[in-house]
FIZAKOL-765952 format. One line per 5 residues: number of its first residue (from 1); their letters; for each residue x, y, z of C-alpha. Coordinates in Angstrom, 1 decimal, always signed. Layout:
% residues N
NUM> A> X,Y,Z  ...
//
This chain:
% residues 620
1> XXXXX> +201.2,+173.1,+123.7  +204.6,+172.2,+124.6  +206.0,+169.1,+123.1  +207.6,+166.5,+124.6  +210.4,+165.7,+122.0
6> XXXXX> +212.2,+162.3,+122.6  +213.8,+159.7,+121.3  +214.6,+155.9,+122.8  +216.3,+153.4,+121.0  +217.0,+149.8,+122.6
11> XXXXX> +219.3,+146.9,+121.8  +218.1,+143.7,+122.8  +220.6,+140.8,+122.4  +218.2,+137.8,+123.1  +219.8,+134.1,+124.3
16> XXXXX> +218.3,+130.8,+124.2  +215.6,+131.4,+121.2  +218.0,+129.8,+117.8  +220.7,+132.0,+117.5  +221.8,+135.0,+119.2
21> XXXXX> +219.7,+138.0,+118.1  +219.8,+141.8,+118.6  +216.7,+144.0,+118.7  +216.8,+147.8,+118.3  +213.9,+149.8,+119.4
26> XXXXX> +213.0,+153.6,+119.0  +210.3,+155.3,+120.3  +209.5,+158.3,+118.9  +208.1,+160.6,+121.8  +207.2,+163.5,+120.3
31> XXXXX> +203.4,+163.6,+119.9  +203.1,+161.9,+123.8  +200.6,+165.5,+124.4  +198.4,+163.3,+122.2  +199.2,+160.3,+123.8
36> XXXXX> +200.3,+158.5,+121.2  +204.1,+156.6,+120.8  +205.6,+156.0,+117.6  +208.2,+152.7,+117.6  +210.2,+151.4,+115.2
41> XXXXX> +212.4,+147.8,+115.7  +214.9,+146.3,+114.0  +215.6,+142.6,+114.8  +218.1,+140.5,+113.0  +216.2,+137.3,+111.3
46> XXXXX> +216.6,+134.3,+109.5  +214.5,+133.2,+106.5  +211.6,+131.1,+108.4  +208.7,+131.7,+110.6  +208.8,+133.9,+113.4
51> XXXXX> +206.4,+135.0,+116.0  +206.6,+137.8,+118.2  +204.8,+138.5,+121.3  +203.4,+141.7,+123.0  +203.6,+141.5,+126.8
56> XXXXX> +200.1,+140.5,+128.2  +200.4,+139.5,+132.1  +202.0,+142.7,+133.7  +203.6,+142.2,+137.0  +202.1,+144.4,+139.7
61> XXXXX> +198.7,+144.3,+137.6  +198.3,+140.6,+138.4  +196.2,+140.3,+135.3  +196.2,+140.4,+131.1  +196.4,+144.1,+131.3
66> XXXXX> +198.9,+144.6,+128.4  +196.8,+147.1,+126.2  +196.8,+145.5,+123.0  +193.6,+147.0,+121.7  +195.9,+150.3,+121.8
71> XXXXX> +199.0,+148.5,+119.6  +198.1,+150.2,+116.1  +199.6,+151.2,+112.6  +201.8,+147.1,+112.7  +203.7,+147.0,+109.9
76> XXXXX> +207.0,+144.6,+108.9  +209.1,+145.1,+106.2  +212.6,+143.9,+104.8  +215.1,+146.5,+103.1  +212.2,+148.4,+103.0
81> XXXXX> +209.8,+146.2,+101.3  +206.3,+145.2,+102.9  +205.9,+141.9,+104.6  +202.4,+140.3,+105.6  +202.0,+139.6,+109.0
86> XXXXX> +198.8,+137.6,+110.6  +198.0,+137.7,+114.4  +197.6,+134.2,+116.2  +193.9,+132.9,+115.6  +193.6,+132.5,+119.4
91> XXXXX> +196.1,+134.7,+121.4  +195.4,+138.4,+120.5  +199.4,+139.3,+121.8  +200.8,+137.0,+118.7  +201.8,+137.7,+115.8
96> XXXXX> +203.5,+135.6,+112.9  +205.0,+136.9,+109.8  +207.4,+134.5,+107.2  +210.6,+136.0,+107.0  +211.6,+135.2,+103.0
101> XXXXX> +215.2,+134.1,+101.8  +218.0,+136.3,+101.9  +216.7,+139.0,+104.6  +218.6,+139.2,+107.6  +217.0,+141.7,+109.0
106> XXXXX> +213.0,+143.0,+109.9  +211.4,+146.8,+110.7  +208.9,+146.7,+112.7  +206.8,+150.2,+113.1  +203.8,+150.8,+115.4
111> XXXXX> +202.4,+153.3,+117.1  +200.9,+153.1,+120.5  +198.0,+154.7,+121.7  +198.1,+155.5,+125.4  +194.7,+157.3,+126.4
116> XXXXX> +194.4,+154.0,+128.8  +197.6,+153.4,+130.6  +199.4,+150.6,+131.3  +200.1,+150.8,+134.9  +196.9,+149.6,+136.4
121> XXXXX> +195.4,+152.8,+136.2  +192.1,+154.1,+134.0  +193.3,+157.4,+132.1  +196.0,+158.7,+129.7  +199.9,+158.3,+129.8
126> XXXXX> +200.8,+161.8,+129.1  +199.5,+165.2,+129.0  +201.6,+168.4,+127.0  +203.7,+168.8,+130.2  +204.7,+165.2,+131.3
131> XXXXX> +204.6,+161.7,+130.3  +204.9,+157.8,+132.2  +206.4,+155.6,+130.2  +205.8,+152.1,+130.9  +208.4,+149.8,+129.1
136> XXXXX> +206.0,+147.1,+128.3  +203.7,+149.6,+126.0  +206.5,+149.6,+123.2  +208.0,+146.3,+123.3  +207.5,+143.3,+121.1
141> XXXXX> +210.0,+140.1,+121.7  +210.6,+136.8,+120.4  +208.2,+134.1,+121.6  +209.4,+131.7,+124.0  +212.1,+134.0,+125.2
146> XXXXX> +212.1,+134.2,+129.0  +212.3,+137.8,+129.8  +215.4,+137.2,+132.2  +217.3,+136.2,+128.8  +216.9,+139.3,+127.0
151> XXXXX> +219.4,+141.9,+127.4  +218.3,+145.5,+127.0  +220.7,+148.4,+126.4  +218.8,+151.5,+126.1  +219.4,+155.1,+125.7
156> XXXXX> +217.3,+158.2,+125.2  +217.3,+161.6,+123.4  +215.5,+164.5,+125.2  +214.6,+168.2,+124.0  +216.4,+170.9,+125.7
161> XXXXX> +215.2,+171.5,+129.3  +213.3,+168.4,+130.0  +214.1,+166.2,+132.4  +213.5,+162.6,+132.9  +213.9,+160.3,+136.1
166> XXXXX> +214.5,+156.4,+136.4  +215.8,+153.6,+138.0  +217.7,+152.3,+135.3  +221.4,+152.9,+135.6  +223.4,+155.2,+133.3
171> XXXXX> +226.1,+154.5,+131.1  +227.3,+158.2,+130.6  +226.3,+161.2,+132.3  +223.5,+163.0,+131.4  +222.6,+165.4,+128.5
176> XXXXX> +219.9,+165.6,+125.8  +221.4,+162.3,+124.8  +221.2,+160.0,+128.2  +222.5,+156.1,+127.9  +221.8,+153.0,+130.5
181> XXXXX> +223.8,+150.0,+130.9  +222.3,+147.0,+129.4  +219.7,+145.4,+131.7  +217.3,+141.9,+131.2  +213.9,+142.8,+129.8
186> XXXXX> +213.1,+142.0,+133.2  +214.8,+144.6,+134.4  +213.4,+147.4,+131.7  +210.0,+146.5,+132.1  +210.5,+146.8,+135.5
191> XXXXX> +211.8,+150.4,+135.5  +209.3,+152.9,+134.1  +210.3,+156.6,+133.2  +209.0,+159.5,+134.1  +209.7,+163.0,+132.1
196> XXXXX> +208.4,+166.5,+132.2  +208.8,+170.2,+131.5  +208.2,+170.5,+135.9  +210.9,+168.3,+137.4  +212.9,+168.0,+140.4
201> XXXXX> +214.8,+165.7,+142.2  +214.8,+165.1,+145.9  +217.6,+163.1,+147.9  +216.3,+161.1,+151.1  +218.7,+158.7,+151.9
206> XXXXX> +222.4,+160.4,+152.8  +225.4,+159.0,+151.1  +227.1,+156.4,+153.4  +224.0,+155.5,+155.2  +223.0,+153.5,+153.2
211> XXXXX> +221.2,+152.6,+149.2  +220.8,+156.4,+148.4  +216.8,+157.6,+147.7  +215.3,+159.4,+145.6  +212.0,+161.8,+145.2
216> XXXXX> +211.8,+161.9,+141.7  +208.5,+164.7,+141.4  +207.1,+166.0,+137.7  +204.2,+167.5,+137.6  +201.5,+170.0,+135.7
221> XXXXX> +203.2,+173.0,+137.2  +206.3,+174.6,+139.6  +203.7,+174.6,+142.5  +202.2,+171.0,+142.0  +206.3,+169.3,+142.4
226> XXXXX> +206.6,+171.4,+145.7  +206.6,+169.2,+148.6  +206.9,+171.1,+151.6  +209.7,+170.3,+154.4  +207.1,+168.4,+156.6
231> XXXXX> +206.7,+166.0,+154.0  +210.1,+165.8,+152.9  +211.1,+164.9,+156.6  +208.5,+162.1,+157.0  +209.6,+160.5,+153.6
236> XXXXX> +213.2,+160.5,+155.2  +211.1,+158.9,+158.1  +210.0,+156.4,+155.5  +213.0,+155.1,+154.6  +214.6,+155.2,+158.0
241> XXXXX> +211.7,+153.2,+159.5  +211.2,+150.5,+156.6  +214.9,+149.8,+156.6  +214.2,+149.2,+160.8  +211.7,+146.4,+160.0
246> XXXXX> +212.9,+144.9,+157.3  +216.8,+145.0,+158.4  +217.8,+144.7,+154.8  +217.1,+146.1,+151.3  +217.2,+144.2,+147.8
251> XXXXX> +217.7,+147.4,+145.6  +220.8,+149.4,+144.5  +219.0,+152.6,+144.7  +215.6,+153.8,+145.1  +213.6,+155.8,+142.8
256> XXXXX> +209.7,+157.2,+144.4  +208.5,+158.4,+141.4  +205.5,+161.0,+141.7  +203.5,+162.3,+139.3  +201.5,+165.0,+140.1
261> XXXXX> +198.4,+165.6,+137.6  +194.7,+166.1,+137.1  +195.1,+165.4,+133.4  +196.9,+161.7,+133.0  +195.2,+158.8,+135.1
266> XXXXX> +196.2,+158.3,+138.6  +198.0,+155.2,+139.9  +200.6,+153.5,+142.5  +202.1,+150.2,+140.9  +205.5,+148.3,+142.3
271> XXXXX> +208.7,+147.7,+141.2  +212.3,+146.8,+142.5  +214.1,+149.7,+142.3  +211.6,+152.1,+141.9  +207.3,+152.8,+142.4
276> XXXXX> +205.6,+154.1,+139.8  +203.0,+157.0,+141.5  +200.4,+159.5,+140.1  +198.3,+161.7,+142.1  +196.4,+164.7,+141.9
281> XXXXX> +198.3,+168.0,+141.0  +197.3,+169.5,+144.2  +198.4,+166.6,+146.5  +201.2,+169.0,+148.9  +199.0,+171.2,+149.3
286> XXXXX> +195.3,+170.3,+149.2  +195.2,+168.6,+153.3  +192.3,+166.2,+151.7  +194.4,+164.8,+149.3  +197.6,+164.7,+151.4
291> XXXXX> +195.9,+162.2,+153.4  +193.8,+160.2,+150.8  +197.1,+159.3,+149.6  +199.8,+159.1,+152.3  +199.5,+155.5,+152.7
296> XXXXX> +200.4,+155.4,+148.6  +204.4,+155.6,+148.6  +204.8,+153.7,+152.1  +202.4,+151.1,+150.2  +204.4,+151.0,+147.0
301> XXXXX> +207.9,+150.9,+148.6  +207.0,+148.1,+151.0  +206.3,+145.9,+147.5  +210.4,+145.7,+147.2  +210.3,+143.7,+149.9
306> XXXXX> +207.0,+142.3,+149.9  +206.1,+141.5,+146.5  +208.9,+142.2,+144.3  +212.1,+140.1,+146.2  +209.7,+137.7,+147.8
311> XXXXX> +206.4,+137.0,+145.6  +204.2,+134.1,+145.8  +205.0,+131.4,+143.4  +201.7,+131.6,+141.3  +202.9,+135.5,+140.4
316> XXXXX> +206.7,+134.7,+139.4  +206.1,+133.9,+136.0  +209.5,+133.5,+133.7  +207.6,+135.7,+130.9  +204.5,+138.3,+129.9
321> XXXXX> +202.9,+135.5,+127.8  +202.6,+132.8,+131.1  +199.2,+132.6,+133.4  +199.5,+134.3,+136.5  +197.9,+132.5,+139.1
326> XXXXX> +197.2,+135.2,+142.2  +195.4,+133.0,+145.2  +198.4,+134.6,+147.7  +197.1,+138.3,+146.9  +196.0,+138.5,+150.6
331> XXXXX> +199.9,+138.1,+151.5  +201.3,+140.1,+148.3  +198.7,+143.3,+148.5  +196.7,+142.5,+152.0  +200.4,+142.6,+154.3
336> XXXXX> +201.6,+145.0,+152.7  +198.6,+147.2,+153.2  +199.1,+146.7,+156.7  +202.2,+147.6,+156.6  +202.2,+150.7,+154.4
341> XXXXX> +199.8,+152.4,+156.9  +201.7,+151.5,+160.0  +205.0,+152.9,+158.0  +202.8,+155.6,+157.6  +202.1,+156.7,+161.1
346> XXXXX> +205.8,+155.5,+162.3  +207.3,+157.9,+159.5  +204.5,+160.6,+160.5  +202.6,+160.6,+156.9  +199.9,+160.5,+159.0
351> XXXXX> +198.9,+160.6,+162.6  +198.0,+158.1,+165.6  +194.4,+159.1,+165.5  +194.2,+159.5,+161.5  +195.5,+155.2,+162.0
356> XXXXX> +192.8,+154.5,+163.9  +190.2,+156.6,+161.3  +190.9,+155.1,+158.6  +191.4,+151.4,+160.3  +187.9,+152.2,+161.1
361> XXXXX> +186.5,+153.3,+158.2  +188.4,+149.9,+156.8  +186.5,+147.6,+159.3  +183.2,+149.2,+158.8  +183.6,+148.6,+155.4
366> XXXXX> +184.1,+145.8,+155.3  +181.3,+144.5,+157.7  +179.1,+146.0,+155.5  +180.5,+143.8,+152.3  +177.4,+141.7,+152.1
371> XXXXX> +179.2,+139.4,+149.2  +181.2,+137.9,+151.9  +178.2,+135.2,+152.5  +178.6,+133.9,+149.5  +182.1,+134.8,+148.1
376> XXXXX> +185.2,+134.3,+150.7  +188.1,+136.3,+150.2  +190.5,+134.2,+148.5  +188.2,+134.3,+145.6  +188.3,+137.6,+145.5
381> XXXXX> +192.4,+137.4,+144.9  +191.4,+134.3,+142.3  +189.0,+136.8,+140.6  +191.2,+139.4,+140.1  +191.2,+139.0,+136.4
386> XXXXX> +187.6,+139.9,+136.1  +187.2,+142.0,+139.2  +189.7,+144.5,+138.7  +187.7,+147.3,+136.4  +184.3,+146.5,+137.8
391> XXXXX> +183.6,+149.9,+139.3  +181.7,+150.7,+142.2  +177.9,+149.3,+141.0  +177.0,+146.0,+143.2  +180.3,+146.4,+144.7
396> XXXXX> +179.1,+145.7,+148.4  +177.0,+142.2,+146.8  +180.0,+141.4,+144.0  +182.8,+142.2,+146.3  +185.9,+143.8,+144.7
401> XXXXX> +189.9,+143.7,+145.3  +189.3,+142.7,+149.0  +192.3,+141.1,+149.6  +193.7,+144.7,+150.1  +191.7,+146.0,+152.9
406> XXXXX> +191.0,+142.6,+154.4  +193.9,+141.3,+154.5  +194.8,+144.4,+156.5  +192.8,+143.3,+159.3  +194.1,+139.7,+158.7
411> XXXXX> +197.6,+140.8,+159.0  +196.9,+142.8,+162.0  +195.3,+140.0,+163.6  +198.2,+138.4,+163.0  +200.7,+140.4,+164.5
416> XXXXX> +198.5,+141.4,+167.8  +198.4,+137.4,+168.3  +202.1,+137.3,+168.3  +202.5,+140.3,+170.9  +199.9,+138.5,+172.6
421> XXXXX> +201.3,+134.8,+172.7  +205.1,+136.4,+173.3  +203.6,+138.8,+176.3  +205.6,+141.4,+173.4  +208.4,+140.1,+173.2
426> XXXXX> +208.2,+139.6,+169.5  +205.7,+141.2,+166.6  +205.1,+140.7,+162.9  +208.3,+142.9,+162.4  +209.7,+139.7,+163.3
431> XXXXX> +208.3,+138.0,+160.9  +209.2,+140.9,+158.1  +212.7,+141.0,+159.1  +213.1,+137.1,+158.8  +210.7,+136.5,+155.5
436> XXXXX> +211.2,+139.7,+153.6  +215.2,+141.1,+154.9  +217.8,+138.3,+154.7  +220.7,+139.6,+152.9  +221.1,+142.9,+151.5
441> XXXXX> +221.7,+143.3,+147.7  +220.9,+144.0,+144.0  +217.3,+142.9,+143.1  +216.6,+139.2,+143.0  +213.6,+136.7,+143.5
446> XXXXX> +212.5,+134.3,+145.9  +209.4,+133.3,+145.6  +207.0,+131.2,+148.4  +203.8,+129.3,+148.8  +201.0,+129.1,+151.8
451> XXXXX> +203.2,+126.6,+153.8  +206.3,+129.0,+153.6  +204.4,+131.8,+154.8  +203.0,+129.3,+157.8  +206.6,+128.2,+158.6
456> XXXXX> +207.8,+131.1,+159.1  +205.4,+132.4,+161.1  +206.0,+129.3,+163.2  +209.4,+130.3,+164.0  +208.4,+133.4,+165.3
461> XXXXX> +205.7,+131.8,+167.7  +204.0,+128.2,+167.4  +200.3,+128.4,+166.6  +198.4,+126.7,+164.4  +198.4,+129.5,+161.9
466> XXXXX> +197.5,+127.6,+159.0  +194.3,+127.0,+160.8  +193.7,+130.7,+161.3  +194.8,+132.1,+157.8  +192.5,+129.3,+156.0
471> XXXXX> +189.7,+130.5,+158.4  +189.9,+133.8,+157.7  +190.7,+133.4,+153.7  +188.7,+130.2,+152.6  +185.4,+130.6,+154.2
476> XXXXX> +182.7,+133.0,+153.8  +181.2,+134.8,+156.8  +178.6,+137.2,+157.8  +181.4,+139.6,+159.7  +184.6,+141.1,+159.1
481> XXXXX> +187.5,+139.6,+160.9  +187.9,+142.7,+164.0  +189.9,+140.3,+166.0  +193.3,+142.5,+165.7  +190.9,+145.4,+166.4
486> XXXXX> +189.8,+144.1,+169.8  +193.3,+142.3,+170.7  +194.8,+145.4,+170.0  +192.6,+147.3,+172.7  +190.0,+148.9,+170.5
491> XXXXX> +186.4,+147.8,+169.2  +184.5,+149.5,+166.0  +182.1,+151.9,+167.0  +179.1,+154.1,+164.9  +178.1,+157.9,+165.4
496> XXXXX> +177.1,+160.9,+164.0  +180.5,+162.2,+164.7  +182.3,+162.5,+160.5  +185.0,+159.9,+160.1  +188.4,+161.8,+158.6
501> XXXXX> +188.8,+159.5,+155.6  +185.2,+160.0,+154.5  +185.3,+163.6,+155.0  +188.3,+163.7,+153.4  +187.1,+161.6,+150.5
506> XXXXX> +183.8,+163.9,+150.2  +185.5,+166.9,+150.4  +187.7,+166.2,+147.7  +184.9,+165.5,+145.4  +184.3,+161.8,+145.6
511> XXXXX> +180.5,+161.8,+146.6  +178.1,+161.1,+149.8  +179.1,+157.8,+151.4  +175.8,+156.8,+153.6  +176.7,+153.3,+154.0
516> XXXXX> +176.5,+153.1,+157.3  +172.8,+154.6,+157.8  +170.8,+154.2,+155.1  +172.9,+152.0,+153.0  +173.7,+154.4,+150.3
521> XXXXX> +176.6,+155.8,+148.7  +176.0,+158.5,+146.0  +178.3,+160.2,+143.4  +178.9,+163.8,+143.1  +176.0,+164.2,+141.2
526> XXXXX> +173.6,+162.1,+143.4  +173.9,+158.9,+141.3  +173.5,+156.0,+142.7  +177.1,+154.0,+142.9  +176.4,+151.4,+145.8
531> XXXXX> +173.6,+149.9,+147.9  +174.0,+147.7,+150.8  +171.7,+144.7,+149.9  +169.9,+144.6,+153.1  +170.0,+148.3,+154.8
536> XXXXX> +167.1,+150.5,+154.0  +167.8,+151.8,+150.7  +167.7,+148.3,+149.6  +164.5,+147.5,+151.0  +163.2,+151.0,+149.6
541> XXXXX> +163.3,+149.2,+146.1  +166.7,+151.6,+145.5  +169.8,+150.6,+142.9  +173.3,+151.1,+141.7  +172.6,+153.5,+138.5
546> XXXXX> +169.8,+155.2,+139.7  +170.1,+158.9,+140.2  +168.7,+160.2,+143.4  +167.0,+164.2,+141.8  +165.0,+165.8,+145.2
551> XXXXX> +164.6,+164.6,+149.1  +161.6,+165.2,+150.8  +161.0,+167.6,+147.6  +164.1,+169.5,+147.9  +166.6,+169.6,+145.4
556> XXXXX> +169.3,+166.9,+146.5  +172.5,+168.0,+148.0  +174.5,+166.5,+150.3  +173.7,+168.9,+152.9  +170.3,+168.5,+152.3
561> XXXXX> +170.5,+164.6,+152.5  +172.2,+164.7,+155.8  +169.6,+166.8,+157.2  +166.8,+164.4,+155.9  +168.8,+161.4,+157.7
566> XXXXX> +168.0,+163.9,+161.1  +165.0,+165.2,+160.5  +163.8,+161.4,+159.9  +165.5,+160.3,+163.2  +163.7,+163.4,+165.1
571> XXXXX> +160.0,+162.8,+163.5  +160.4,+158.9,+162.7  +158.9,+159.7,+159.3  +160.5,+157.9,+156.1  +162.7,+159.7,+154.0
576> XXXXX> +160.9,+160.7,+150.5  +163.7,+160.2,+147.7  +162.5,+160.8,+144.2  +164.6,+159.3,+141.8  +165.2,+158.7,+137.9
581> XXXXX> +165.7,+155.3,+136.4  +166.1,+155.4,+133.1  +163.2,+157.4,+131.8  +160.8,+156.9,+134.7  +160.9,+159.4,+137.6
586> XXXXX> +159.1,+157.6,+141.0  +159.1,+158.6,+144.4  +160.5,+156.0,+146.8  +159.9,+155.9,+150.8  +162.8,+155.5,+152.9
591> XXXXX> +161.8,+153.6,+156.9  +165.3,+154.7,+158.2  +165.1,+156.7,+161.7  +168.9,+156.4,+163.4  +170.6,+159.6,+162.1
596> XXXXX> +173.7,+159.8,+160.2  +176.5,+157.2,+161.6  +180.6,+157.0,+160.8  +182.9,+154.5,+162.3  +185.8,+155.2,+164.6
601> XXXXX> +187.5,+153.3,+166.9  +187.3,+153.4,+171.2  +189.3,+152.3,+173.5  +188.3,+149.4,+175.6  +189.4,+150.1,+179.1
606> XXXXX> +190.8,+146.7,+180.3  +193.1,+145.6,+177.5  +196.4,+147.3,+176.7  +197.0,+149.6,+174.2  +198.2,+147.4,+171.4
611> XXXXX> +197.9,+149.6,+168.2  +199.8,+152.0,+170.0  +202.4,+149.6,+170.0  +202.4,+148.6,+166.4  +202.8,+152.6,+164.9
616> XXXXX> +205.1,+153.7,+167.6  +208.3,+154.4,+165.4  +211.1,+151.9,+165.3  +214.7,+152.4,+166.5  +217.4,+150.6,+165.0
//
């Protein structure tokens, strides 16, 4: 295997903890193909105690997700002598060591191992080809310390013919020996690197016209990083169309960077300057993947705006030790879902009618979340914490991160009332380019609460909005909200017509999703992975974890299920599933008789054509 050779060492001059300290940090890259870091800091002390802290609330991750289970080999010692160190009784990302008289200065080694990264994503960091470094892997700081007060100068040492991208700024041009200019800890942790033996480097935005763009692509092989023209063209779309709504930017440069690999986990996760992306290695050119993810880097890039310069209060955090609190997910995640698949179609990612497919598949979806009786959506974004890694068992009964898809159809609610009340005049673009553009510039915070959100919408067009968005967010109900679908001329309809998404998502190896007739959704394998509490399945006696092995005694197969779902609708005879749990074997008797059924969307006759409205592209 190739190896990945490099080395990173950082300066961090920290303010406002005692006296002005420097920290020097090198990260020894070499043996990443095993995904493993090696670091070494050196950190000017005083004699006293001293307590160091490994980031634990990562921003985009809205959660504790700092892998410290994966921070091994600690050691301290003083011109080369051992000092004893002892982690915090009660927070698991402290650690104290006494730093005796007369040393001036501490080594800290470690090693980090990243077969779980740290972006939000299940799955390695690196394979032998390429590697995602996330900042806040390596990193230990002082206690305290506000991460906007520690100054980071880093630079890098790659082997010869590997190539790295980032959106940290250079000091010097490039080399095997690449420096930045010093940055906040904010700022590093913030801007994740990407490297690999397969790079190559794509420029979007022209110079003059605006903060230049980049497509920064590393992948397993020469064929995974090449993105053909059609896609290169709608990613210029991208940018053209999200600096039309938002009117401003809050970034010096942008950096997409796409990683493009079966072998390291797969992820999308925000930051100022840059979004961090892994997909599958076959993304360009498998069609089923192109459109699983096309909504990924419009989602991604909208969180400069959305997320990144404005964020809701409970989620700006002056550190990686504080609490976030993450009741505004449905505004941070849910808007900008919406508006990561209508950047989608205007830009051309994907087209009008593949919109309205997966808008469907979204609505029916969620209809069929049966925890919404008892658990209403803003508990879902409260939940985060424990609702993140939960998988797919119970998941229509527990509910998962549905302040994404939910708050899509909140959002687009929203907006199809403002065309509405304004006869179109004005949109939710409106509301983007007043909340989320303001004046252009390097990156910079402002955060907001509910009643900011509600203001602002005000000045666009007087409704009692609060009203609606505690409605839609606070209480449970039996339905999802569909009333952007309708106002926006459509309604949610089932047949036995495929819907694109789930074809799409079956194709590419992601199992049988029967939700919508039987109340079923199997693995590749035929497992069991959800049941919709009250469909037929359910009633059948039928679980998450149970493995479905023969239908009406033939082997199971997807085709072969689908035909049972006809056959059953033709004869009205129950469907005869046997299936293992655990290590009994029993035959269960499904009473379903309507035939397979997907969701898409119609047109209702009478109303205007609204959604067409909302994806049509934007002219400045």
């Amino acid at each position: 295997m190739r190896l990945f050779a490099s080395v990173v060492v950082l300066s961090l001059i920290i303010s406002g903890v005692g006296q002005a300290q420097s920290l020097q940090l090198f990260v020894d890259l070499t043996e990443a193909p095993r995904n493993i870091f090696h670091s070494k800091m050196t950190i000017p002390v005083s004699a006293g105690p001293l307590t160091l802290v490994y980031p634990k609330w990562i921003p985009g991750n809205h959660r504790p997700s700092g892998p410290i289970s994966n921070f091994t080999g600690l050691r301290f010692e003083a011109a080369g002598k051992p000092i004893p160190w002892q982690r915090d009784d009660v927070d698991m990302y402290a650690f104290h060591v006494e730093v005796p008289t007369g040393v001036s200065e501490l080594t800290v080694f470690a090693d980090t191992i990243t077969i779980d990264g740290s972006a939000g994503a299940t799955g390695a960091s690196a394979s032998s080809t390429l590697l995602d470094l996330n900042w806040n892997q390596v990193v230990l700081y002082p206690a305290g310390a506000a991460s906007d007060d520690v100054q980071v100068t880093a630079s890098i040492r790659l082997p010869s013919g590997w190539k790295f991208a980032t959106a940290l700024p250079p000091a010097r041009p490039g080399g095997q020996d690449i420096a930045f200019q010093p940055v906040s800890l904010t700022t590093l942790v913030d801007s994740p690197l990407i490297a690999g033996q397969h790079f190559r480097e794509i420029l979007l935005q022209e110079p003059g016209k605006g903060p230049l763009h980049f497509l920064d692509l590393v992948g397993e092989s020469e064929a995974a990083i090449s993105a053909p023209d059609s896609d290169l063209t709608a990613y210029r779309n991208l940018v053209n169309q999200a600096g039309a709504l938002f009117g401003a930017h809050h970034f010096r440069q942008y950096h997409f960077l796409l990683t493009l690999t079966d072998e390291a986990g797969h992820h999308g996760v925000e930051h100022h300057e840059s979004s961090d992306n892994s997909v599958a290695e076959r993304m360009f050119s498998d069609p089923d993947l192109h459109l699983l993810e096309a909504g990924l880097l419009p989602h991604e890039y909208v969180h400069s705006w959305n997320g990144k310069y404005r964020r809701p209060a409970g989620l700006a955090t002056r550190n990686y030790q504080d609490p976030m609190r993450a009741d505004l997910l449905w505004v941070y995640e849910g808007l900008t879902e919406y508006l990561g698949d209508v950047l989608a179609a205007r830009s051309g990612l994907i087209s009008d009618e593949q919109y309205r497919e997966g808008l469907a598949q979204t609505a029916a979806m969620l209809d069929h979340r049966r925890g919404r009786t008892w658990r209403p959506l803003a508990d879902t974004a409260r939940s985060v914490q424990i609702l993140r890694l939960q998988g797919t068992n119970w998941e229509s009964w527990r509910r998962t991160l549905d302040y994404y898809p939910e708050g899509e159809l909140i959002w687009l609610e929203v907006d199809t009332l403002i065309r509405q009340q304004t006869k179109g005049a004005k949109s939710l673009d409106d509301f983007c380019r007043t909340f989320h553009g303001g004046e252009s510039g390097p990156p910079r915070l402002l955060p907001y609460t509910f009643q900011d959100v509600v203001t602002a919408l005000n000045a666009v067009t007087p409704l009692d909005w609060e009203k609606l968005l505690r409605e839609r967010t606070q209480n449970t109900s039996t339905h999802a909200p569909f009333g952007g679908i309708e106002q926006g001329g459509w309604k949610l309809v089932y047949n036995d017509k495929p819907n694109a998404f789930m074809v799409a998502a079956e194709t590419a190896g992601r199992g049988s999703d029967l939700s919508y007739s039987v109340g079923i959704e199997l693995d590749k394998n035929g497992e069991v992975e959800d049941v919709i509490p009250d469909s037929s399945a359910a009633q059948a006696g039928i679980a998450p974890r149970m493995k479905v092995l023969a239908v009406n005694e033939r082997r199971w197969s997807k085709k072969v299920m689908l035909d049972a779902l006809r056959t059953a609708a033709r004869t009205h005879q129950p469907i005869q599933l046997l299936i293992e749990n655990a290590q009994s074997v029993k035959t269960y008797s499904v009473a379903y008789y309507d035939g397979p059924r997907y969701p898409h969307l119609e047109r209702t006759a009478d109303q205007p054509d609204l959604l067409a409205n909302i994806i049509r592209p934007k002219t400045k």
